[in-house]
N, C-alpha and C positions, 0 to 999 in steps of 0.2 A: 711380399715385402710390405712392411706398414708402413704410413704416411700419414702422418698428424699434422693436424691444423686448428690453430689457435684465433681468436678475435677477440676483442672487447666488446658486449655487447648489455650496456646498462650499468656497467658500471660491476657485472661479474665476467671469466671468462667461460667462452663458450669454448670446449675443446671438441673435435670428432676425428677419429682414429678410421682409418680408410686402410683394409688388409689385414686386420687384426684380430676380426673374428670373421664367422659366416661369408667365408670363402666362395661356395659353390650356387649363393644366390645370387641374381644378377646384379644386384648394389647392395650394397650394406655400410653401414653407418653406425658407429660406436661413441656418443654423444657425452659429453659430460659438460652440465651446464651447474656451476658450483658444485656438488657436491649430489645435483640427481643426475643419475644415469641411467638412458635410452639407450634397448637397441633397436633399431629401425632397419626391416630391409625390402626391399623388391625384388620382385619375383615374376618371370610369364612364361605359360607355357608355348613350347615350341610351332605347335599349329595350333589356329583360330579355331573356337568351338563350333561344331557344325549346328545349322538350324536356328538361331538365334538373329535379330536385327539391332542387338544391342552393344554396348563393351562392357564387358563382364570383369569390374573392377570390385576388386573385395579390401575393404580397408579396417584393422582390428588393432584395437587398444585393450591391452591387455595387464591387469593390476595385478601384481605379484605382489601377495601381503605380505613376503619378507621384505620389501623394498622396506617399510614402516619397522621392520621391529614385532612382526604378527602372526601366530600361526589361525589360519581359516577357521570357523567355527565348526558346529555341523557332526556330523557323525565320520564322514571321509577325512576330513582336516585338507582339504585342500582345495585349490578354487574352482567354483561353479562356473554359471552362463556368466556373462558379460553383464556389469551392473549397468545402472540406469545411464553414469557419468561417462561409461566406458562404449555406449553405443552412440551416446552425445558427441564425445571426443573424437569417434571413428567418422561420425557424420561430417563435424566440421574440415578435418582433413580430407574428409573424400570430395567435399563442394565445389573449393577451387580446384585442384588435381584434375577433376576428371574432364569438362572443358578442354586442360592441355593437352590430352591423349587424340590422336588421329580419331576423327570421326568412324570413318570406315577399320576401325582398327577392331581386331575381335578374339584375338589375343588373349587367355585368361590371366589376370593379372594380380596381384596381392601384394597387398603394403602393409607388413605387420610391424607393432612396434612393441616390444616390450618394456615394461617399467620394472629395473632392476633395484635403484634404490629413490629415496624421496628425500631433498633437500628443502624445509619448508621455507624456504626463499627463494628458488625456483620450483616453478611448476609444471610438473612433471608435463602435462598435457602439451602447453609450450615446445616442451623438446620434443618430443613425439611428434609436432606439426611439423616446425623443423626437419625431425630424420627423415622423415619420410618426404621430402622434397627433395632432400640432400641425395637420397638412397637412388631415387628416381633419376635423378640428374643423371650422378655419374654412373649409371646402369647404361647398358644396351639397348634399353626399353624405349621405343621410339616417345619422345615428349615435348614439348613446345615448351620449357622450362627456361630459365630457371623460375623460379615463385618463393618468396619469402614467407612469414606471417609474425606478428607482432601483439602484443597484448597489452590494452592501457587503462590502469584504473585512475580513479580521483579522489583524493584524500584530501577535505577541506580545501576544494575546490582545487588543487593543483594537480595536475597530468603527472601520472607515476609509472614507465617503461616497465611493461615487463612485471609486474607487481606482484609482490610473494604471496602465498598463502592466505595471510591475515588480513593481509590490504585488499586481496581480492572477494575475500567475504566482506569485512566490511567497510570499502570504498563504496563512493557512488555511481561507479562507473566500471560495467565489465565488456568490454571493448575488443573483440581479437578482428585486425585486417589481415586479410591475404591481399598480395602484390606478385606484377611482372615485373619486368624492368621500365614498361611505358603507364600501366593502368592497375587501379585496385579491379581484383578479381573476388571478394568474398569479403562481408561483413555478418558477424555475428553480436549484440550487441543489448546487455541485461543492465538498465537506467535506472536513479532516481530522479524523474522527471528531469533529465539533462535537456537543458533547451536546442532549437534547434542548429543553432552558430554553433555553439560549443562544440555539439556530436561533429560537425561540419571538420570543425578545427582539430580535432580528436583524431579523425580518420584519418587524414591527411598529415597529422605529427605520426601517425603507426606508419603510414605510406611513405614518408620521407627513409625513415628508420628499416622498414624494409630495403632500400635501393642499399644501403652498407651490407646486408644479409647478400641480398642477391651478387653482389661483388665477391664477395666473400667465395659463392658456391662458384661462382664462376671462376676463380684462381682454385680450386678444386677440380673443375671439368676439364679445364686445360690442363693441371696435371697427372691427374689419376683417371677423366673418367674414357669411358668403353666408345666405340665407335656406335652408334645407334643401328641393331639390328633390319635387313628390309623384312615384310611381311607382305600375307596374300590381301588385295586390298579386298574388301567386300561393298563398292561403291557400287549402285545401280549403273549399267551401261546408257549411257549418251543415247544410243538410238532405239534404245526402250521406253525412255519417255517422247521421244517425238514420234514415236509409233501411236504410244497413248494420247498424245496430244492432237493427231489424226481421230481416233475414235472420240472422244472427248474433248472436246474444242475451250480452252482455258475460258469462256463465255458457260459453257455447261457446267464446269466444276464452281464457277464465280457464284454461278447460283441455286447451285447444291449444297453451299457452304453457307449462303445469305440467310441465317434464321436465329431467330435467338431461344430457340427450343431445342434443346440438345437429339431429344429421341428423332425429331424430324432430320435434321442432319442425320443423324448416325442410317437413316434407311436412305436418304439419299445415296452416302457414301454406299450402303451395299450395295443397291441396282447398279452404281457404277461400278464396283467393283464386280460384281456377274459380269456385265456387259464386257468386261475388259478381260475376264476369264475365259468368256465364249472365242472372242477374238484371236484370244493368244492359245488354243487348246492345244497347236502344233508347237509351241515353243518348252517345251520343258522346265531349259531354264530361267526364262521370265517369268513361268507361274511361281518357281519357288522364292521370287521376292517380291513379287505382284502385291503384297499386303504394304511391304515397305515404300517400294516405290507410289504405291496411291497414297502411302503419309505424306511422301517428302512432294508430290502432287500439292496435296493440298498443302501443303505449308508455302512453299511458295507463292499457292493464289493465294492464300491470306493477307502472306506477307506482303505483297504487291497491295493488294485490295489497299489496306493498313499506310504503307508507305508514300504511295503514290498517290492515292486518292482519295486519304485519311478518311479510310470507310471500314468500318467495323462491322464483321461476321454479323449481331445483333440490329444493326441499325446505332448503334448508341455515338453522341459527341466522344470525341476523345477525352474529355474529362469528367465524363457524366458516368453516375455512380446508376447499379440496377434499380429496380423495385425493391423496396425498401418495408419490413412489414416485424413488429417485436410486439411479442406476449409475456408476463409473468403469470406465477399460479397454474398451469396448465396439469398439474401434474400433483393429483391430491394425497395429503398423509407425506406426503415427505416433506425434508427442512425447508425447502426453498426451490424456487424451479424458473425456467425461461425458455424462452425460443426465438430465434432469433432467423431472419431469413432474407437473401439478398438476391433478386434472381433465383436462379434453381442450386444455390446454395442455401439450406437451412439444418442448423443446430439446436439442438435441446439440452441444457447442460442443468442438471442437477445436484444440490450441496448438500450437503449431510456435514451436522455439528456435534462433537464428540468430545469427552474432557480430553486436557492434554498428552493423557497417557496411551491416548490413542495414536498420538505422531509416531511419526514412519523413524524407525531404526535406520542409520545408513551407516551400513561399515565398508567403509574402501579405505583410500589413500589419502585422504586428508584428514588427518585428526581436530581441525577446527570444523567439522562440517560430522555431527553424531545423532542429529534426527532432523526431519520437516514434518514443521507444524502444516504448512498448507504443500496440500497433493491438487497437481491438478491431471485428470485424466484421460484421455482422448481416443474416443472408438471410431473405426470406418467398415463400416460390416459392407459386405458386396453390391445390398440391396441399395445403397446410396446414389449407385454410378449402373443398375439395372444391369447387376452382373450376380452369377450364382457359382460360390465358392465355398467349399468348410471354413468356419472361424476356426482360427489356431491362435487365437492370442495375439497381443497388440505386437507388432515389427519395430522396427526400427524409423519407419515414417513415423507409426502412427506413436511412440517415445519424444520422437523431435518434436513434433505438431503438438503435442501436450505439454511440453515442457515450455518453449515458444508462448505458450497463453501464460505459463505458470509463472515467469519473467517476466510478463506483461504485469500481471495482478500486485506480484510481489511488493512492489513498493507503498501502496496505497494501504496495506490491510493496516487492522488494525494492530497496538501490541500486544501481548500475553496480559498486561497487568491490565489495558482497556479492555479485554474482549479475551478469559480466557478457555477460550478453544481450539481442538484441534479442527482444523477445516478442510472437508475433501467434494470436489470440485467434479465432477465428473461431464462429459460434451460426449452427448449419442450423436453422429451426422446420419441425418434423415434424408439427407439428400444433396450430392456433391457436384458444382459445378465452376470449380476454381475457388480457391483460399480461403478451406474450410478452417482454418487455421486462426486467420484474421474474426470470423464468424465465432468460432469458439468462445476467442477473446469477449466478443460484444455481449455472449452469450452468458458467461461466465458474471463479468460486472453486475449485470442485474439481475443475474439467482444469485448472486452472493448479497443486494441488498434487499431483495427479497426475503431471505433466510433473514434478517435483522443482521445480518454482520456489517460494523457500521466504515466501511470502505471511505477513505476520506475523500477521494473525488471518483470521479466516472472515468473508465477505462474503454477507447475507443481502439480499434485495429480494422486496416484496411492493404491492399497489396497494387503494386502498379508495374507494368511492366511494359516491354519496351522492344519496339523492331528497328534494326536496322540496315543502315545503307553501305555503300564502298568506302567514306570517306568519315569521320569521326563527326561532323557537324552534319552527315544524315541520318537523323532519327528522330522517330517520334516516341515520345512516352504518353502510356494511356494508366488513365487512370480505374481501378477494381476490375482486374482481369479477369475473363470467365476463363476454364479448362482451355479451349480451343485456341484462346490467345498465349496462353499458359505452355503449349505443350509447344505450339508454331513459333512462339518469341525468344527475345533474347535474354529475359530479365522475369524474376520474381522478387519485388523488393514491395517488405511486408515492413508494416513499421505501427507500433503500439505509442498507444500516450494516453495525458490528458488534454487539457488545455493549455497549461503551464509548462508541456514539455513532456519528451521522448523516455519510456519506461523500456522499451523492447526493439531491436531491428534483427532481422534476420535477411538475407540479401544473397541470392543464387543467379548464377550466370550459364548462357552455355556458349557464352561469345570470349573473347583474349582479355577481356575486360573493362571498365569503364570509365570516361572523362570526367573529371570533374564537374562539368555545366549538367552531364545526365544525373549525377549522384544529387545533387542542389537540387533541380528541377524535381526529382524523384523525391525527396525529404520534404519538399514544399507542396507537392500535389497530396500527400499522404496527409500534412498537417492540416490543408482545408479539407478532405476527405472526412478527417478523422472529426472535426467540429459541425460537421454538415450529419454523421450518419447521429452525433449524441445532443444535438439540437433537433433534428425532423424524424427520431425516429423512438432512443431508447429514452431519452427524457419525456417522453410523451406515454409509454409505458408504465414507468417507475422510475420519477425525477430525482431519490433519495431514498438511502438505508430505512427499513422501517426500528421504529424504536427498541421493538422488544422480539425476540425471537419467536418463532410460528408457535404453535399450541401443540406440535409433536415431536419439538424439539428439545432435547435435554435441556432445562436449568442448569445454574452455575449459582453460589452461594461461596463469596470469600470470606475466610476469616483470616486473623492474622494469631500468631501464638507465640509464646518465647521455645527459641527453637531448642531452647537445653531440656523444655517440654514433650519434644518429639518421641522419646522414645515412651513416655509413659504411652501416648494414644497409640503406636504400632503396637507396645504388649510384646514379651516374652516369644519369637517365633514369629511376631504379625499376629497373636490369639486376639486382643482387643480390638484391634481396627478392624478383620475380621468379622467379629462379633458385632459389631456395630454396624459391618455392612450386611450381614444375613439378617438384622432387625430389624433394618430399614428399608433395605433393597437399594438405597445410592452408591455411587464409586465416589470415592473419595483419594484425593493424588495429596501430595506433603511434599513442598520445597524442603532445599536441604537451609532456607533463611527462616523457616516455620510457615509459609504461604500455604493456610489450607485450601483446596478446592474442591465441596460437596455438590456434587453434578445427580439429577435423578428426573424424573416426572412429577412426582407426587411430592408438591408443596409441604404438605404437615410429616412427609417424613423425612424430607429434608432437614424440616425445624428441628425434629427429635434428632437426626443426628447431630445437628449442630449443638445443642444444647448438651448433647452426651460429651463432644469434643470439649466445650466450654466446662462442663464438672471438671472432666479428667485431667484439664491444664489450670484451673483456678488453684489457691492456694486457699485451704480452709479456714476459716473462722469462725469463732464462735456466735452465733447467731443466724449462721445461714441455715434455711430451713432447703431439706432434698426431698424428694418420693424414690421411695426405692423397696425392691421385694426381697421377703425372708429369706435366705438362702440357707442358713443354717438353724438349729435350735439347740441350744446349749442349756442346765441347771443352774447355770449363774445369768443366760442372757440369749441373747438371736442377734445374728450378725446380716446385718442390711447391705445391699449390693445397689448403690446410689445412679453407678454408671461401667459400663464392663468393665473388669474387673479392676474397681472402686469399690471397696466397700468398709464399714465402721460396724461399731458394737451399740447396744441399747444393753444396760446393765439391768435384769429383772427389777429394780427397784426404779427406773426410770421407763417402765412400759404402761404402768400406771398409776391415775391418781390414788386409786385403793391400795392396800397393800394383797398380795396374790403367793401363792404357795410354788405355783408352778407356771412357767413360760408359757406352756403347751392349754391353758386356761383363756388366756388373751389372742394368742398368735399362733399358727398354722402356717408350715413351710409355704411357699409361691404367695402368701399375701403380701399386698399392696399399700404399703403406709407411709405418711409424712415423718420425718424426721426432724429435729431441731440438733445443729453441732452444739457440742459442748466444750470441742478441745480437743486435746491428746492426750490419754492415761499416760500412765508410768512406763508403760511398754513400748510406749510411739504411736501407738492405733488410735485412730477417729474414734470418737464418745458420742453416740447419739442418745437423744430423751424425744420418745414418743408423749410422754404426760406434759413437757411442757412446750407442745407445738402451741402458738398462739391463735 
């Protein structure tokens, strides 16, 4: 039986049909929010995966280019891997979600949502967040829900719900909160320098607007949804840890964990983890969680250490930032280069400048979004964190962590008509010890004004995070979390800016979620962070853009033209521009307003082509004087080719001041001679005179 359910939400409505399709998964959800349509559903298998200490939550956004109007490119015609947007989208739905799921729960579970069609006033992604909350609700799937999420841009300065397409390119604000019915649970959040009340005010208009969602799902639960399945739990047994807590006396593990050098820890943790394998030989099944149970070991002493006695693994204050240490130039022959290092996190991000026809192609589901000029890109090879794995290409961490820096930057660069190039950004982690992310960021600023790209302010990022207690007013937040705080805490809230205000937040929980006094306290520790690491650290490196681009990086030469000129310089097929670029060796791009841009190395051949460009769009007159080579020989004349294929006539009586019998007397095909215009004969052809060059 179907059951539809209607709301207002922004002023379109949201519809979703409950029984209507995809029956035999455990929720499903049939969305129509104006005129885009989601399908979203949940899914777990019957029994827990053996061998794992994790929950194995799979969450996929999936672009269907008929949703658009599109058939797939390619040689198959049909869709590939998951694009850049689409692992984006899965990330931010999986952030808050997975939190609500039973800790010990091990269940494999899948939230998939499909993108059926695209209404460029709602966005699609939006529904997607949506279904898959809704799906989850009224499933069987055990979940601590409901959870809303809400999206807010700003358009000359005013808060816009939910914001279409157009507004959310280009507003100044891309804003999505996840919400319980008590706390925001997930912020994702791409700035032009929004200050830091506003973001404040911002969240909390998504988080009000959430509590109507969550109502909403909840007169849904009550009448369509499923009883919540029981499962096997997989929680460590009670008297497994107070066995190890006999061997191990919580004063041993306190100071196993006291170091602020990662590898030291990590051999601590094995001798005790030996020592507790010896102990437990007879227990079978202790050994098979013995690895888990010394995590959740140590997490506790952490968290105690942290909470109680605001004493941090490293020694460091709670608001005191690592060791602090940035280079530029490290890295010779390329555009631009940095390093950047915080503790035993450090980054080396590298730029590379290219004309604009080098930007990244993007075909998905938004037709206002069809290339990026700036790429930024983010590697974490194994050797980072002293582990040995095959690379197989970048995941889905390491998309978000690049993308996260690429948000951060975006607002500062320069534009296409100040600075036209394509810019690609690349962050090697040389070595990971918590929010390589935020490092990226810092890394990224100063090889970008390194390379001379003239960035308009400095771009800071740093991450804080947070343990807490039984009661909402117990907690501490610390400020640049290493791994250990990272992995043991409640909270990653990473936040980009300048000085003027917040370009970037990205915000992960694995607690119900958070107060408002933590969210403030956490935006203000981040914004002295962030003036503290670009006053004592990257301003003392490279305080500013340098003027002019390094010595191995492409040129740029603009010209402007009348653009009813363009087709002369492309030539018949692309033959001219072409020819212009085998005899020069530059690339050369043409707006469709006539904006030339001659990009090369070599200075004097840049010149030549521009001056070729310059012939071929000039209008002739008599008196201008060209150089150009014979191409032809004719008994009445030789016909001169002034600039690819441009070319005029010399009438044998204008080759020289003598009078001469024959062409072939003066002039030899491939020479090199001055012309003087004369005009256009009777025919329409350019009239050159070699005799009366002045």
């Amino acid at each position: 039986m179907t059951k539809t359910f209607t709301m207002d939400l922004a002023g379109r409505t949201l519809r979703v049909d409950i029984g209507r399709v995809a029956a035999q998964a455990n929720g499903a959800a049939f969305i129509q929010y104006g005129e885009t349509t989601v399908l979203s559903t949940a899914t777990a298998s019957e029994k827990p995966r053996d061998g794992i200490d994790f929950f194995p939550l799979s969450v996929e956004f999936e672009e269907k280019l008929y949703a658009v109007g599109k058939i797939p490119g390619g040689f198959n015609k049909r869709e590939g891997k998951a694009s850049e947007n689409a692992v984006l989208t899965a990330r931010v739905i999986d952030r808050p979600m997975r939190p609500l799921f039973p800790k010990d729960y091990r269940n494999d579970v899948t939230l998939n949502n499909m993108v059926m069609s695209v209404d460029p006033e709602c966005r699609p992604e939006l529904v997607a967040m949506l279904g898959s909350a809704i799906a989850t609700c009224i499933s069987d799937i055990p979940f601590d829900g409901p959870c809303a999420m809400t999206q807010m841009g700003m358009i000359d300065g005013e808060f816009v719900v939910n914001p279409s397409q157009e507004q959310w390119k280009n507003g100044d604000l891309k804003l999505t909160v996840a919400s319980t019915a008590q706390k925001v649970i997930m912020i994702e959040a791409g700035a032009n320098e929004i200050p830091e009340d506003k973001m404040i005010e911002a969240i909390y208009k998504a988080h009000e607007i959430n509590q109507t969602i969550i109502a909403f799902i909840n007169q849904m639960v009550a009448e369509v949804g499923k009883p919540k399945h029981s499962y096997t739990s997989c929680a460590i047994p009670e008297e497994m840890f107070a066995a190890m807590k006999e061997i191990v006396t919580p004063e041993a593990m306190e100071e196993a964990v006291f170091t602020d050098v990662k590898q030291v820890r990590e051999e601590n943790i094995r001798q005790i983890t030996e020592k507790l394998e010896e102990a437990f030989a007879d227990k079978e099944e202790w050994l098979e969680v013995l690895d888990e149970a010394v995590y959740q070991y140590q997490k506790k002493t952490v968290r105690k250490m942290i909470l109680k006695d605001h004493k941090r693994p490293d020694g460091r204050k709670i608001d005191e930032i690592r060791p602090l240490s940035a280079e530029v130039d490290l890295i010779p022959r390329v555009h631009g280069s940095a390093m950047f290092t915080r503790g035993q996190t450090q980054i080396c991000d590298v730029v590379t400048l290219a004309p604009l026809s080098e930007a990244q192609r993007v075909d998905g589901l938004d037709e206002n979004v069809t290339e990026k000029r700036y790429m930024h890109h983010y590697n974490f090879p194994s050797y980072s964190v002293g582990e040995t794995k095959p690379s197989r290409g970048p995941g889905r961490r390491e998309i978000g962590h690049g993308a996260l820096a690429e948000r951060a930057l975006l607002p500062v660069l320069p534009s296409t008509e100040e600075f036209p190039y394509a810019i690609r950004a690349v962050s090697e982690t040389f070595e990971s010890n918590g929010s390589t992310s935020m490092a990226s960021t810092c890394a990224s600023c100063m090889s970008l004004m390194a390379a001379g790209v003239p960035i308009k302010k400095m771009v800071a990022g740093i991450s804080c995070g947070l343990v807490t207690g039984d009661t909402d007013d117990d907690y501490i937040v610390l400020t640049d979390i290493q791994g250990l705080e990272d992995f043991f805490g409640d909270m990653d809230f990473k936040v980009t800016g300048t000085k003027d205000g917040i370009t970037a937040i990205q915000m992960d929980i694995k607690i119900h979620g958070l107060t408002r006094p933590i969210v403030e306290e956490a935006i203000r520790r981040t914004r002295e962070a962030r003036f503290f690491i670009m006053d004592e650290c990257m301003s003392k490196a490279i305080a500013a853009p340098r003027e002019t681009v390094g010595k191995y990086a492409p040129k740029i030469i603009q010209i402007q033209i009348d653009p009813a000129k363009i087709g002369d310089v492309v030539g018949q097929r692309g033959k001219t521009i072409n020819e212009i670029i085998d005899r020069t060796g530059v690339t050369i791009d043409i707006t469709d307003d006539g904006n030339v841009s001659v990009c090369g190395t070599d200075a004097a051949k840049m010149d030549e082509a521009v001056e070729m460009i310059k012939i071929i769009t000039t209008d002739f007159e008599q008196g201008q004087i060209f150089t150009g080579k014979v191409i032809s020989i004719k008994e009445f004349g030789a016909f001169i080719e002034f600039a690819p294929g441009k070319e005029g006539m010399v009438h044998i009586s204008k080759i020289s001041k003598e009078r001469i019998e024959h062409v072939e007397d003066v002039l030899t095909l491939g020479d090199v001679v001055k012309v003087v215009c004369l005009g256009k004969d009777k025919m329409g052809r350019i009239s050159f005179s070699i005799k009366d060059v002045q």
